[in-house]
N, C-alpha and C positions, 0 to 999 in steps of 0.2 A: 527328603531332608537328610543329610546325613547326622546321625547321632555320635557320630566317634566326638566330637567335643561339647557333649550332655549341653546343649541350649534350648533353653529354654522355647526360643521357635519354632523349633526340631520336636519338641513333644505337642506343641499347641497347634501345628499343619497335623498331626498323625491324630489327635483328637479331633478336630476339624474334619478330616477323613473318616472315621469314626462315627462323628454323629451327624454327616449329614451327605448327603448324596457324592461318592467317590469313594476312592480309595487309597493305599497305599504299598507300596512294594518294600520289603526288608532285605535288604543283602549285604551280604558279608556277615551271616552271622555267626557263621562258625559250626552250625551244625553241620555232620558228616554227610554225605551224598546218600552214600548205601544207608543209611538210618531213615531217611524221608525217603527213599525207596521201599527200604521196608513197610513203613506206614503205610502207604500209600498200597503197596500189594494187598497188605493184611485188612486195611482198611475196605477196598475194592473186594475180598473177599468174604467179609464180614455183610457188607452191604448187599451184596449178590444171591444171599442165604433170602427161602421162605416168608414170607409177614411172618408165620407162625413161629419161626425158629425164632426170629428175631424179637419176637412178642416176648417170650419169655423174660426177657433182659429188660422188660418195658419201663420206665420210668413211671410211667402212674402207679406201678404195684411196688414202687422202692421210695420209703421216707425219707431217704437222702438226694433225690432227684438225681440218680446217678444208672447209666443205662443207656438205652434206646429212643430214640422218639420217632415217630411213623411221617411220612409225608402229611405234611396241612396240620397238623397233632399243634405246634404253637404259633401264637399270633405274637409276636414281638412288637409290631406298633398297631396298639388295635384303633387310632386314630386315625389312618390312613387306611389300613387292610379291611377288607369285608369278608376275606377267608381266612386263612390258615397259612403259614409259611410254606414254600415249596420248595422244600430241604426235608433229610432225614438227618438227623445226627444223632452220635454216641460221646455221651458225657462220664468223662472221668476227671477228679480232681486228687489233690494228695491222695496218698493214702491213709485212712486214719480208724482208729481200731473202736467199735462198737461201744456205746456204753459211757463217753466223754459225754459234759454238760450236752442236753440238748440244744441243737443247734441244725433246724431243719437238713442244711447244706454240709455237717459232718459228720462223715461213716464211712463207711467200707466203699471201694469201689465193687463193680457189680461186672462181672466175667463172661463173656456169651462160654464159656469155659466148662462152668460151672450147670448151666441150662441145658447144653446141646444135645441132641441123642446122638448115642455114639455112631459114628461116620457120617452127621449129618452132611450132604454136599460135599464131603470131602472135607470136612473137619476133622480130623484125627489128636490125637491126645498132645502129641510135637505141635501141631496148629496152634492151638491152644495155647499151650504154654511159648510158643515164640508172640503171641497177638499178644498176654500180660506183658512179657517181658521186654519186647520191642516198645509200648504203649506208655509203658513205665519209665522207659531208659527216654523216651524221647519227649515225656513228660520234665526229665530234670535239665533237659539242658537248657 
């Protein structure tokens, strides 16, 4: 569907894709190449790290559901599913500073950065700080 002229078809095929077996493709959107290359490196390296390293960052052990989650860790339709999803993902949303109304779903983002031991797999302190900063730049666009 294309969205350049915001119809309303064009968002109800992409919801339709959404919630029910299919999918859909986005293009043109304007994001830079080297930024989703980026991602995609840091992400691929991020993934490729230990359970154990990656544990640290786990999402069970952070109030704000913000982290890691393990292969089978969630069942997203447990109507259908009798196991566990087979995906790993790493959840970040705004950033947003500690201490606002509670609100399960706002706080801090969580940094495999912050967890790692030093030189884990080749994590170094630059890693680190390009995995925030790249995650973050490509969170706003």
């Amino acid at each position: 569907a294309d969205l350049s002229p915001k119809s309303e078809a064009a968002f109800l095929a992409i919801r339709q894709a959404c919630e029910s077996p299919g999918f859909f493709y986005l293009a043109e959107h304007g994001i830079d190449e080297d930024l989703i290359r980026r991602v995609f490196r840091l992400s691929r390296a991020f993934f490729a790290l230990p359970e154990p390293e990656k544990q640290k960052v786990s999402t069970c052990t952070n109030p704000h559901h913000r982290g890691w989650t393990r292969l089978g860790e969630e069942t997203l339709d447990p109507e259908h599913q009798s196991q566990g999803d087979t995906k790993e993902g790493f959840y970040l949303a705004r950033e947003m500073e500690s201490g606002l109304p509670h609100n399960p779903f706002h706080g801090p983002n969580v940094w495999p950065c912050a967890a790692l031991t030093a030189n884990s797999n080749g994590w170094s302190a630059s890693t680190c700080a390009e995995f925030r900063s790249t995650m973050l730049e490509y969170q706003t666009r």
